[in-house]
SEDOZA-515215 format. One line per 4 residues: number of its first residue (from 1); for each residue x, y, z of C-alpha. Coordinates in nm, 2 decimals. Each point is the difference from the previous one (the first is absolute). Example, Ala and Ser with C-alpha at 12.3 -4.5 7.8 and 13.67 -1.06 7.14 Angstrom:
1) 1.23:-0.45:0.78 ~ 0.14:0.34:-0.07
// end
This chain:
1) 11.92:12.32:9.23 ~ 0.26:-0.24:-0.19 ~ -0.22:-0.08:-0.34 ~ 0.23:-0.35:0.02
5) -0.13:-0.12:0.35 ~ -0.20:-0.31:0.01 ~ -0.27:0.17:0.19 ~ -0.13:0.38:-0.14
9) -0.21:0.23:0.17 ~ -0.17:0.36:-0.09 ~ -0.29:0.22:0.19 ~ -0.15:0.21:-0.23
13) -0.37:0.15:0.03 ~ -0.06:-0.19:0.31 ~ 0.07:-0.35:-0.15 ~ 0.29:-0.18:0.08
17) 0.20:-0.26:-0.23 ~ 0.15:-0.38:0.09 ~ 0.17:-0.10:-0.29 ~ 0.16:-0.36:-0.01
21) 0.29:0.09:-0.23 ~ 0.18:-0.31:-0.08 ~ -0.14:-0.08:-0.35 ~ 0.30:-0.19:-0.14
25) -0.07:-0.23:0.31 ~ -0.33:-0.03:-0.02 ~ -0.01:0.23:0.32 ~ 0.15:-0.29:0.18
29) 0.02:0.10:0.41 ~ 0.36:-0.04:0.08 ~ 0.17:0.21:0.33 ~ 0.07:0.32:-0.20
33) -0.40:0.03:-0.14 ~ -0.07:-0.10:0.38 ~ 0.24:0.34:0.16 ~ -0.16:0.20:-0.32
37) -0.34:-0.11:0.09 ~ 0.04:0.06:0.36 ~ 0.13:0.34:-0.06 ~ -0.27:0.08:-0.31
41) -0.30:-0.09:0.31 ~ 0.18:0.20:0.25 ~ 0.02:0.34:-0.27 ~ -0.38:-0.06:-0.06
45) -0.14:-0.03:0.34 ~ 0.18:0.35:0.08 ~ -0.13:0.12:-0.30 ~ -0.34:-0.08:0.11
49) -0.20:-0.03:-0.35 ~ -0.30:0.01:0.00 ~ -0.01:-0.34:-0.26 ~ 0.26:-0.25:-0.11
53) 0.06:-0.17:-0.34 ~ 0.24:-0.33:0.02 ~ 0.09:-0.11:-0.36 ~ 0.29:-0.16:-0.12
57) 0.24:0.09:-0.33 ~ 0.05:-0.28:-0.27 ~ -0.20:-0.34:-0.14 ~ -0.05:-0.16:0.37
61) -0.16:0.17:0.32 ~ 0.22:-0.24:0.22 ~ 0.15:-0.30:0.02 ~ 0.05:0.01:0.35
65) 0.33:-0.11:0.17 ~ 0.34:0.01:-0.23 ~ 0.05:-0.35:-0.01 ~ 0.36:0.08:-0.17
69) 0.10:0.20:0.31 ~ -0.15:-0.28:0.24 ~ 0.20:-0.25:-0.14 ~ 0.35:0.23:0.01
73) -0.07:-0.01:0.35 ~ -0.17:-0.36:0.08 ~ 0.28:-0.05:0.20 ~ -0.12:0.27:0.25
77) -0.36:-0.01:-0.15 ~ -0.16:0.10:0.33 ~ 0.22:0.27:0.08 ~ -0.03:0.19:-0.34
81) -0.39:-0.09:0.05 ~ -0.01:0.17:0.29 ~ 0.18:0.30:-0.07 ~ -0.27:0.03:-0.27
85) -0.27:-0.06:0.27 ~ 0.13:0.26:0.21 ~ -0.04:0.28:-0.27 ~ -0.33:-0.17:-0.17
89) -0.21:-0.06:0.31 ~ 0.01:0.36:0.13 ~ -0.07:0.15:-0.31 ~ -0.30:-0.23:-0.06
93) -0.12:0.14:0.32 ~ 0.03:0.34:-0.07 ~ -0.16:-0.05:-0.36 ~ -0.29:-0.21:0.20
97) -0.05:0.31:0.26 ~ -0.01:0.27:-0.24 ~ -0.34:0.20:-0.01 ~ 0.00:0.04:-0.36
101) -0.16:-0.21:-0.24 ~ 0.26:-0.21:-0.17 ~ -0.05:-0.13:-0.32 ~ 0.22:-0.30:-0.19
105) 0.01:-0.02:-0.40 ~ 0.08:-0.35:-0.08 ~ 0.13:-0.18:-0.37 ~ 0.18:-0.27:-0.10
109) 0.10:-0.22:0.28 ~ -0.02:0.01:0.33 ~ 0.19:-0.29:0.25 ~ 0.09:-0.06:0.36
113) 0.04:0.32:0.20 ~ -0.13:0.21:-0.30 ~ -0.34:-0.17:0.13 ~ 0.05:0.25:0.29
117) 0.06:0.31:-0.18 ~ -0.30:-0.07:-0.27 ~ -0.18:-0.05:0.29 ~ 0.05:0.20:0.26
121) -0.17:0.28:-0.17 ~ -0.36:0.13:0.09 ~ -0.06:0.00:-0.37 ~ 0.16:-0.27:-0.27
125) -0.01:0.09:-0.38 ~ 0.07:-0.29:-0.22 ~ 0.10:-0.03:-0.38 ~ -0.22:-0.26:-0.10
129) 0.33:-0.21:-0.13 ~ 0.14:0.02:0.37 ~ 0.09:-0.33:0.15 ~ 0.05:-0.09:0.40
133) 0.22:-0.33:0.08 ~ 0.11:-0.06:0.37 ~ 0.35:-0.14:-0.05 ~ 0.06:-0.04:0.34
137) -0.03:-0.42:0.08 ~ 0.14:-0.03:-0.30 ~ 0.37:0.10:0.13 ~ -0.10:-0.12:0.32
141) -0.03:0.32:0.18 ~ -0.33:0.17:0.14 ~ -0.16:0.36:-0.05 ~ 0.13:0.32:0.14
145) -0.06:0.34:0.02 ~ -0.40:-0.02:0.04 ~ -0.10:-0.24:-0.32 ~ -0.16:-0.24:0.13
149) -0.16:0.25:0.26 ~ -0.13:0.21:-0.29 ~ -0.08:-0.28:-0.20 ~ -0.20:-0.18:0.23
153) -0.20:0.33:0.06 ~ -0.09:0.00:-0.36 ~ -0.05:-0.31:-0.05 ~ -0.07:-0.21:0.34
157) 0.20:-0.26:0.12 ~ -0.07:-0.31:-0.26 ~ 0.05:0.17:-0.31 ~ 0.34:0.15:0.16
161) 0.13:-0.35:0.11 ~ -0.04:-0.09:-0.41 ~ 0.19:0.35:-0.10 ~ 0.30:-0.07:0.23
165) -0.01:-0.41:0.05 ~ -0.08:-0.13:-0.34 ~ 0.17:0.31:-0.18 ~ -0.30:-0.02:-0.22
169) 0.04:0.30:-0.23 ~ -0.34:0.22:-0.02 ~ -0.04:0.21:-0.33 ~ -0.17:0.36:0.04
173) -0.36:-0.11:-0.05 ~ 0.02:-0.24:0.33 ~ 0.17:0.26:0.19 ~ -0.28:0.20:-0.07
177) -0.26:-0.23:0.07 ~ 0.14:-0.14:0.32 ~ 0.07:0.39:0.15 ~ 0.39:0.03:-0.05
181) -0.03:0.24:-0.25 ~ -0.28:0.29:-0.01 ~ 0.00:0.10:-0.34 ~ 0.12:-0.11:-0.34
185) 0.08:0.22:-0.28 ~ 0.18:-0.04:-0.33 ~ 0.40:0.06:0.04 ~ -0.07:0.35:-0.24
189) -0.30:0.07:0.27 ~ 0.17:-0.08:0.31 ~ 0.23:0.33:0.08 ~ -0.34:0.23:-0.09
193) -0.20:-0.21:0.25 ~ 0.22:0.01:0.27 ~ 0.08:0.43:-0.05 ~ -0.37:0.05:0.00
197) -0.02:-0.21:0.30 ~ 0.29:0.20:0.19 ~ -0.11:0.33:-0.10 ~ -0.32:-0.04:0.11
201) 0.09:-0.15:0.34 ~ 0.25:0.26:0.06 ~ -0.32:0.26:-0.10 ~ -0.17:-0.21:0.26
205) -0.10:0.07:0.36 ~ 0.33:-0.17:0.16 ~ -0.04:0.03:0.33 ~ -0.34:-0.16:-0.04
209) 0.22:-0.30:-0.21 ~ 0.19:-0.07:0.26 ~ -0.24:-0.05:0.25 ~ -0.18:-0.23:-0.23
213) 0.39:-0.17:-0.07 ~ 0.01:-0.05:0.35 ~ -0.37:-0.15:0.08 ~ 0.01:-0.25:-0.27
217) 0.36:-0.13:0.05 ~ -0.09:-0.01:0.38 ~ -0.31:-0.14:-0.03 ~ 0.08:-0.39:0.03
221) 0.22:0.07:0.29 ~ -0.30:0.12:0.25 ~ -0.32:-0.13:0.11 ~ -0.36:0.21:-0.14
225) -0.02:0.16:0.33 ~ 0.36:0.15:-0.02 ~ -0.04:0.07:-0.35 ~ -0.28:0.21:0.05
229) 0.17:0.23:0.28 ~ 0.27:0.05:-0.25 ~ -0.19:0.06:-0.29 ~ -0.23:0.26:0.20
233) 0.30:0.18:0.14 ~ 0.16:0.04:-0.38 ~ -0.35:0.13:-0.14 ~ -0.04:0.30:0.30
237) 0.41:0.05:-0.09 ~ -0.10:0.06:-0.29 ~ -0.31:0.22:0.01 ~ 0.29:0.27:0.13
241) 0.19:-0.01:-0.34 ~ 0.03:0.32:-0.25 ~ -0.11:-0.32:-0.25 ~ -0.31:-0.08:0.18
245) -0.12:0.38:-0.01 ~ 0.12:0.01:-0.35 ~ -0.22:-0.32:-0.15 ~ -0.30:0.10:0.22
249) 0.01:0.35:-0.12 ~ 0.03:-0.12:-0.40 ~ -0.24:-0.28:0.05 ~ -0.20:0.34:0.08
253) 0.13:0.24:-0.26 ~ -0.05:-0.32:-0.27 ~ 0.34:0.03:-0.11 ~ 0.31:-0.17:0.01
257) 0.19:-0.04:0.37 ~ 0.37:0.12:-0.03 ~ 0.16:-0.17:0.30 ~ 0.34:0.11:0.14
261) 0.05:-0.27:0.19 ~ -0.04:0.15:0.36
// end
């Protein structure tokens, strides 16, 4: 892996690594982060971890679109948009559809399509001096790449309207409060949190997270009846697992379960 990409990734231990890698840019997206993103993704899906940590190098998280690169091309501004799209919007995909656990560590500030990749994690871990600003309206363009999806998850629908209409900026504390973030921590605190986090997921009984994963982001999309016939048929799945017989049988022993993730 080229240590000067905009995008880096690593497996090690069963947790895989997104890291935005733009720092002198504020890990602005422009169409060479989108290819090294899109290729980063497609590395860790066939790697199959069994966690993954998305950080970012450098004082910001992300400042979303490189507005100097938009305006090089504002001549052909969809066109370059949409070759960004192209390579953006499949690897969001693949990063939603993963069955590992996928944890963001968030400081400094976060704008625009940065929104998305705070966001789209199952787990967000904030510095407690991070700060989200949409950015969007205020150059006249509208959100991409799943931020105002994940955003209005988080959030609901009123709170996101203020985030990407009004470009009200929202300082750690209210991200907290109103759901975007999970957890705060001090900027010396936050890398510990978020290791301790991953290594315990990836410890974890995986197969049983992604079912869970899967339930809870599906959840809004069926009725209670449906729901129920899906949940049922993942909880007899996955009274077969090796990790079923393993936590039964050290619930048992009293001891510590040591899952293998099968």
């Amino acid at each position: 892996m080229n240590s000067e990409s905009p995008v880096l990734y690593s497996v090690e231990g069963g947790i895989g690594r997104l890291t935005l890698n733009r720092p002198a840019q504020g890990n602005a997206i422009s169409l060479a982060f989108s290819a090294a993103f899109a290729e980063a993704v497609e590395q860790l899906v066939r790697a199959k971890p069994r966690v993954v940590v998305l950080s970012a190098r450098g004082p910001r998280f992300c400042a979303g679109g490189d507005i100097a690169e938009l305006v090089e091309n504002r001549e052909r501004l969809s066109a370059h948009i949409g070759a960004m799209l192209v390579l953006l919007n499949p690897a969001m995909k693949k990063l939603a559809a993963l069955p590992a656990p996928v944890i963001s560590v968030v400081h400094g500030g976060v704008g625009g399509a940065g929104i998305a990749l705070a966001c789209c994690a199952d787990f967000v871990l904030a510095s407690n001096t991070a700060r989200v600003r949409g950015g969007y309206s205020a150059i006249g363009l509208t959100p991409d790449i799943g931020a105002s999806y994940y955003a209005t998850q988080r959030i609901g629908a009123a709170k996101a309207k203020r985030l990407f209409i009004l470009n009200e900026m929202f300082e750690a504390e209210q991200c907290l409060a109103m759901g975007l973030f999970d957890e705060l921590h001090t900027p010396d605190k936050l890398t510990h949190a978020a290791e301790t986090l991953a290594h315990t997921l990836a410890a974890g009984a995986t197969q049983a997270f992604a079912r869970i994963k899967r339930l809870c982001d599906e959840a809004n999309s069926r009725d209670v009846a449906t729901h129920l016939d899906v949940e049922s048929a993942g909880l007899l799945a996955s009274t077969q697992s090796e990790d079923a017989r393993e936590g039964v049988q050290a619930f048992i022993d009293k001891r510590p379960p040591c899952f293998s993730g099968r």
